[in-house]
N, C-alpha and C positions, 0 to 999 in steps of 0.2 A: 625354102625347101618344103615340097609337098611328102609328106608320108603319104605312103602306099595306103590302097582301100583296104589291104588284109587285115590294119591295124583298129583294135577296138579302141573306142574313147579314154583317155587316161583320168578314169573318175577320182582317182586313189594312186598320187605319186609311191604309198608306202603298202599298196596292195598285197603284199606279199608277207606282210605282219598277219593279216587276217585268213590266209591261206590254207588251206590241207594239201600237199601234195601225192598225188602218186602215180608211181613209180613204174615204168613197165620199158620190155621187151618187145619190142616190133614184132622182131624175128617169132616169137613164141606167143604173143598175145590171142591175133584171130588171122586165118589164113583165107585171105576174100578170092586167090582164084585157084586155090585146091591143089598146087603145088608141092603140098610140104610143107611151105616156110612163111611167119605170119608176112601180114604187109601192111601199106598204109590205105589201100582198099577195105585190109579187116579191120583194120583200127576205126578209120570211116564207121563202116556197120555196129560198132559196140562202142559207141562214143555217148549213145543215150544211157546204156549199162553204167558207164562214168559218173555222167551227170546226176543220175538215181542213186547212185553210192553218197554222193555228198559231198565231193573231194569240188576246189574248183581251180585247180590247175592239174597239167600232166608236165612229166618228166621225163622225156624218150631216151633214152640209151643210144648211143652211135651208129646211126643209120648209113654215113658215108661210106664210098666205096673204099674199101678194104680186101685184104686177103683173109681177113677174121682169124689171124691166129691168136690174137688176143680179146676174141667176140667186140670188134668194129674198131677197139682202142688205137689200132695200129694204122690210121687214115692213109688212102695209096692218093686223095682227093679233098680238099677241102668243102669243093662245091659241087657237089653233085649228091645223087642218092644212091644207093648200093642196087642196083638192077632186081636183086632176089625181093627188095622190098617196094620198088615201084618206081614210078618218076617224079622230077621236080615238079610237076604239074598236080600228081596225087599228092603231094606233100601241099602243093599252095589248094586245090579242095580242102585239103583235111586241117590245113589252120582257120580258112575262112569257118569251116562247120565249126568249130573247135569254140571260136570268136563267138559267133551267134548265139551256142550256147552257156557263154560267160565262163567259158573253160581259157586260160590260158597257157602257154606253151612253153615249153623249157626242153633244151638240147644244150648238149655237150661243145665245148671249145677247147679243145682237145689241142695245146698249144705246148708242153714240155717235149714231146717227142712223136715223130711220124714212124709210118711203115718204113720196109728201108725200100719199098715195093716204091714210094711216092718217086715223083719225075725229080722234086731236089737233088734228093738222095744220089739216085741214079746220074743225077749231071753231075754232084759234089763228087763221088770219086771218081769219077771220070778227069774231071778237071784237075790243072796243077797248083801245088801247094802254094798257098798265100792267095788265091786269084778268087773272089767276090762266090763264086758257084761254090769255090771247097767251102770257103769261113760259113756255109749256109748251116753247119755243123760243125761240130768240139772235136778235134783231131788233137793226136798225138804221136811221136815217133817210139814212144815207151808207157808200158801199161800201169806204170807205178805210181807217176802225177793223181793228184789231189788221193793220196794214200787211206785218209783219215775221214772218208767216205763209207756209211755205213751199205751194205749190200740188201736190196730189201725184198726182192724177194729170192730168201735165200734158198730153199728149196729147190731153185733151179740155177740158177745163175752164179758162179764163185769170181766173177768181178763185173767189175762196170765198165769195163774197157774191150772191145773185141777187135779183131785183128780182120780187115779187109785186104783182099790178094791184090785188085786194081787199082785201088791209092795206095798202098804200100805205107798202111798208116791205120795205127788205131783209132778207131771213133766209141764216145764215150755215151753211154745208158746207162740211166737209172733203172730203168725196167726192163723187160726183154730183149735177151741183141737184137731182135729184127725190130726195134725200135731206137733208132739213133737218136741223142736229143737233138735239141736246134740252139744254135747258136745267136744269144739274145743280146753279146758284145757287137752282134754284125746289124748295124740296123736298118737295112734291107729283110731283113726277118720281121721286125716289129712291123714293117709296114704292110707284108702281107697278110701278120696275121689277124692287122685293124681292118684289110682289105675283105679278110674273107669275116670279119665280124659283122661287117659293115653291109652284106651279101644276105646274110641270115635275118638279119635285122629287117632289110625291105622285105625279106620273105614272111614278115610279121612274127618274128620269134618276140616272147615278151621277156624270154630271159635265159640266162647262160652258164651254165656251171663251167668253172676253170677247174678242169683235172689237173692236178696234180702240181697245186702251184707253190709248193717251196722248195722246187728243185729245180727253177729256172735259170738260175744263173750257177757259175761255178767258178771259186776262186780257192788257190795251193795255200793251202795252213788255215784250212776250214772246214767244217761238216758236211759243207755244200748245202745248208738247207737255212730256210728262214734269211736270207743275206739280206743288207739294206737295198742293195740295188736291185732284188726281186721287187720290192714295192713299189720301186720308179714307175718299173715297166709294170706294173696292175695300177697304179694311179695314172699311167695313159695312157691306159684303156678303159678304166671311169673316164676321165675328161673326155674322151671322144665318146663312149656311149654317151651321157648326158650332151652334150652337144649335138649327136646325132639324130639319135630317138630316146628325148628327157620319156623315164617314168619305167625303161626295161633296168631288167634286176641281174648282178652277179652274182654268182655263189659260189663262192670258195669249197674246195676239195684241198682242207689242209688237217693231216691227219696229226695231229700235235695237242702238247697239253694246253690248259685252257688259255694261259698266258701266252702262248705263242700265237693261237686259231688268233683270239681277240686282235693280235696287231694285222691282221688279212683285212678289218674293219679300218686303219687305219683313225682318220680325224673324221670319218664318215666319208671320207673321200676315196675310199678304195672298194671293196667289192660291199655290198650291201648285205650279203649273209653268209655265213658259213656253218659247215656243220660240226657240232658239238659232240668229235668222237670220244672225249673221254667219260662220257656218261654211260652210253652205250652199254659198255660190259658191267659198268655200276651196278644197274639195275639187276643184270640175272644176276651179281653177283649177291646184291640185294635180300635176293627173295630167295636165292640160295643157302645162304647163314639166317636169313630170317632174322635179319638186322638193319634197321634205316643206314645205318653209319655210313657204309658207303657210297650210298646217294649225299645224303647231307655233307658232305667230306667234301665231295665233288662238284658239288650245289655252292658251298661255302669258297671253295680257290678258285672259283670263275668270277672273273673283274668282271667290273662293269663295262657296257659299250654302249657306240654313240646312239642317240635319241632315235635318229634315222637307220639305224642299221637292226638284225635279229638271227637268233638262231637258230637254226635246221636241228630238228632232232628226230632220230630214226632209232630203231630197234633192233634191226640188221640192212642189208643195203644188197645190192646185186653181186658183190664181191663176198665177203664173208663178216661172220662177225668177229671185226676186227680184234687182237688183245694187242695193238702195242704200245696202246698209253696205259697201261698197266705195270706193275712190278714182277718180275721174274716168279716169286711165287705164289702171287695172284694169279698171273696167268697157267701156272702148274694149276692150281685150284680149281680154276673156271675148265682145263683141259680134262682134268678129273671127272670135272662133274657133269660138263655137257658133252664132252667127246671122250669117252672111253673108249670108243669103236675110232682107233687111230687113223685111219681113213678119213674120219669124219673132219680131220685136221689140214692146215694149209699154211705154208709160210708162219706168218704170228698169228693164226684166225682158225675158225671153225666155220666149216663150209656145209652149216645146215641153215631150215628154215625153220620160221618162229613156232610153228605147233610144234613140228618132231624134239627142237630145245626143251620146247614147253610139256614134252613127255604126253604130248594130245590131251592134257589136263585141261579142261573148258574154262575153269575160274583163273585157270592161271593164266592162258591165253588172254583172259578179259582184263585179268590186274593187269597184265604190261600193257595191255592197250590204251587203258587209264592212265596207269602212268604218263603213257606217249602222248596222249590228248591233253593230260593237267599241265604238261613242264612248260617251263618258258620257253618260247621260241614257233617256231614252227611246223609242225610234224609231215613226216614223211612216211607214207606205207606202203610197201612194198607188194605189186599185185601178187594177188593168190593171195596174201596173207590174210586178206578177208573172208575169204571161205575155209581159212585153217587148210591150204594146202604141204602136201609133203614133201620129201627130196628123193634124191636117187644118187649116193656117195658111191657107187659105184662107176660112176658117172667120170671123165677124166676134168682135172681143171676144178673152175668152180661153176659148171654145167649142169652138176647136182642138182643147184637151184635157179636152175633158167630153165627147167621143164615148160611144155605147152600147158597154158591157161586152159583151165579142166571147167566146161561149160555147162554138158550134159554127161548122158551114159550111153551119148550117140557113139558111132564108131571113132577113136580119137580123142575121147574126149570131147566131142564136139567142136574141135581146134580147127579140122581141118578134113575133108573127105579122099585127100589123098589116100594111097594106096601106106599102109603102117609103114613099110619097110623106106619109105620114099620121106619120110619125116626130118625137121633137120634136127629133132632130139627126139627120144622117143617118151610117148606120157607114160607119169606114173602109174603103174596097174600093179600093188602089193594090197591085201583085204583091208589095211587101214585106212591109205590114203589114195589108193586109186581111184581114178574118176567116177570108176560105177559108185562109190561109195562118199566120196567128196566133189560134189560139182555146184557151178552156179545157178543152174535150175531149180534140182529138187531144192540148196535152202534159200532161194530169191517165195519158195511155196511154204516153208516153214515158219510160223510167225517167232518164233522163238530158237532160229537158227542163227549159227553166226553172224553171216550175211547181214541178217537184219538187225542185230546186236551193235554192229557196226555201222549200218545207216544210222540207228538213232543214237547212237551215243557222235555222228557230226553233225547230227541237224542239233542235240544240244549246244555243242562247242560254237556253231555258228551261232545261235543266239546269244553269247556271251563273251564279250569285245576282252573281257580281262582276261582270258586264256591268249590270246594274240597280244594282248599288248601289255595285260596287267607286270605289276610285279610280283615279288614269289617272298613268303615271311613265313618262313618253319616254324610250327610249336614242337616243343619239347617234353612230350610227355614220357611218362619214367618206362614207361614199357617201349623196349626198344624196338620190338615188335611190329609196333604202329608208327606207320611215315604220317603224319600229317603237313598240311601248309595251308595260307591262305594265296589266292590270288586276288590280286586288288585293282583295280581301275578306276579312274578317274574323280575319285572322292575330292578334287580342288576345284573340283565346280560343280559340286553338291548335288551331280549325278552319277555319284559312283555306284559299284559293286564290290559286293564284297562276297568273293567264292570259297568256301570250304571244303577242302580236298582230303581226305582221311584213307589210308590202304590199310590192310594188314596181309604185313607181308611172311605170316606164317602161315601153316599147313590146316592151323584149328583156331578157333574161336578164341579170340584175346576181350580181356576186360581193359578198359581202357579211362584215362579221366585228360579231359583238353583244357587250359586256361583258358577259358572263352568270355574275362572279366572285361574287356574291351567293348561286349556287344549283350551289354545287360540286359537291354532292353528290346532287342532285336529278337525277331522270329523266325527261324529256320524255316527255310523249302526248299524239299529234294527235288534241285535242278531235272531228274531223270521225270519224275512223277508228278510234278508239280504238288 
């Protein structure tokens, strides 16, 4: 088997340890023909913008065509591109540029549930009960089956069951009704959905996030989530990528505590990374009480995993900052303290972005940045986070925070020279965070703007293999104040590192003492200043 010319050389089967990813919206990035709506034309044009930040992977958000009632999640297509953002053709441009400049590619496998828009759908209830097109989906004649099914996003939805007039027969969601799941008992499903992996893959994808994968299968006198025979089906779909095109990466979207994420890793034979949502709220909670504890708590109940696998860690994500690996009055807590403006709330989560959290406090902004950059695993950053952009909770959904990428203080934000009203969201323009006032121009000219704060705090991380790969050893010093840790690297072949990571995670100046009896003899240098 010849792999396609889009694919770069696999120099690093575990590439993806050393990684920064980020994170963006098509739709809202850069709009290359002035439409309104970004595309993979504007993506194209700001792909150098990328490269200069430091990151060396991207992560696109659901491009296929869609109805968008769930912003792309609700696929009507597996293989094709959504017209508003361009064609398959600007999509195979914009991986080969991508390739050349050591950028690689991550997109969505959006495999628990389609649009009800998609052609399945539409044939499944069409067709009669029992017959290969219905079983394409979880049907029922009563709404009541698999009872003990938690609703998740309850906000809008009061069951997982909806009632269809033309089958005469309920079809079951976890998510949105107009998203039916798919039925993974039928396995004419598995093989379409290796087919259309397999699709992505020659188009030079290097790697694939599974939304939404512990709610794939569904069985009566169960929670329907985490089941053994979900891992079947993600262990073959490891074996066929690695037999396909050895060296692309999966990354689990399993929102669970740490013991459960870790079995998405399997024996290393299931998905290669997952993200590590129950840290997430840790942190603001963190530096909220101005106490390590619930970092080290949450640091402390995460197993260990395989050699080959790592984990994703983010600070917030395109959806919201999640609380449901939290306790009931943790998350009161965290609703308190970051969303008092009840709007600003969603389901179990809070639907803002990292500066407006961070109260546009600049140190604060920088400590979770640190943080994000020192933990073990992988980090993820969310565009616009790096110029400290804001939200708009006014906004319906979690649209807030998918505002247009704020450039300049040109009309738009620089996003786009459509006409405003023709936008497909409109930019932020409030005296804090509107574009005149936060864009990527003026502080890409600031030497001491965010922007560039964030360049070189990843040109540090790149030079330092133990951030990717090291391990993580807390010290414990009496003032709870202060997080510290070490990360460590390769000291068994007497070229190691050994990195010093120290926050404090209060409001003023803390005194502090570290057992540093380990390294008597050693000489500190601040990684930032040499």
């Amino acid at each position: 088997m010849t792999l396609p010319a889009t694919l770069t050389p696999i120099e690093d089967p575990l590439w993806y340890k050393d990684a920064v990813i980020y994170q963006i919206h098509i739709k809202s990035f850069f709009d290359g023909n002035n439409d309104g709506v970004g595309d993979f034309a504007g993506l194209l044009q700001k792909l150098d913008y990328i490269v200069d930040l430091g990151v060396t992977a991207i992560w696109m958000l659901p491009f296929y065509p869609s109805p968008r009632r769930d912003d792309g999640y609700d696929i009507s297509d597996y293989r094709g591109v959504h017209p508003d953002y361009g064609t398959l053709a600007d999509l195979r441009e914009f991986v080969v540029a991508a390739h050349a400049r050591g950028l690689r590619i991550i997109t969505e496998l959006v495999i628990n549930h389609t649009s009800d828009q998609h052609s399945w759908f539409q044939r499944a209830r069409r067709a009669p009960a029992g017959s290969p097109e219905r079983d394409f989906y979880v049907w029922s004649d009563t709404d009541t089956k698999y009872a003990g099914t938690r609703i998740i996003f309850c906000d809008t939805e009061k069951s997982n069951w909806t009632w269809d007039d033309e089958a005469k027969a309920y079809y079951w969601h976890r998510f949105y009704a107009h998203q039916p799941d798919l039925n993974f008992d039928n396995p004419a499903v598995m093989e379409e959905v290796l087919s259309a992996m397999r699709f992505w893959l020659d188009l030079g994808i290097d790697g694939l996030r599974l939304d939404a994968v512990p709610y794939l299968i569904e069985r009566d006198g169960t929670s329907n989530e985490n089941l053994p025979e979900t891992h079947d089906i993600i262990r073959r779909i490891r074996a066929e990528i690695d037999a396909y095109a050895p060296g692309r990466m999966l990354l689990a979207e399993a929102n669970m505590w740490p013991e459960d994420a870790q079995v998405y890793f399997g024996q290393g034979d299931e998905c290669h990374m997952s993200f590590h949502f129950p840290l997430m709220p840790r942190m603001y909670m963190a530096i909220a009480r101005e106490d390590r504890f619930p970092i080290t708590d949450i640091m402390r109940q995460t197993p260990a995993i395989p050699e080959n696998c790592q984990w994703a860690v983010f600070l917030r994500n395109h959806d919201e900052l999640t609380l449901e690996m939290v306790t009931s009055s943790e998350r009161d807590y965290l609703w308190e303290t970051y969303a008092a403006d009840k709007r600003a709330r969603i389901n179990l989560g809070i639907r803002r972005r990292l500066s407006p959290l961070m109260q546009h406090d600049r140190r604060r902004i920088e400590l979770m940045n640190g943080l994000l950059l020192s933990m073990p695993g992988t980090p993820v950053i969310y565009y616009g986070d790096e110029i400290g952009m804001g939200d708009n909770i006014y906004l319906g959904d979690r649209d807030g925070v998918r505002t247009p990428m704020q450039w300049s203080i040109d009309r738009n934000g620089g996003f786009s020279r459509a006409d405003p009203a023709g936008l497909v969201m409109p930019p932020i323009m409030d005296p804090l965070y509107g574009y005149q006032a936060v864009n990527v121009e003026a502080q890409a000219a600031g030497q001491h703007s965010l922007l560039n704060w964030v360049r070189r705090m990843l040109e540090v991380r790149r030079r330092h293999r133990a951030f990717g790969r090291g391990t993580q050893r807390f010290l414990y010093p009496g003032n709870r104040k202060v997080l510290a840790y070490l990360r460590e690297y390769g000291a068994d072949n007497g070229h190691g590192e050994t990195l010093l990571c120290v926050y404090n995670l209060s409001r003023s100046a803390q005194a502090v003492e570290l057992d540093l009896h380990d390294f008597n003899r050693a000489v500190p240098v601040d990684v930032i200043g040499g």
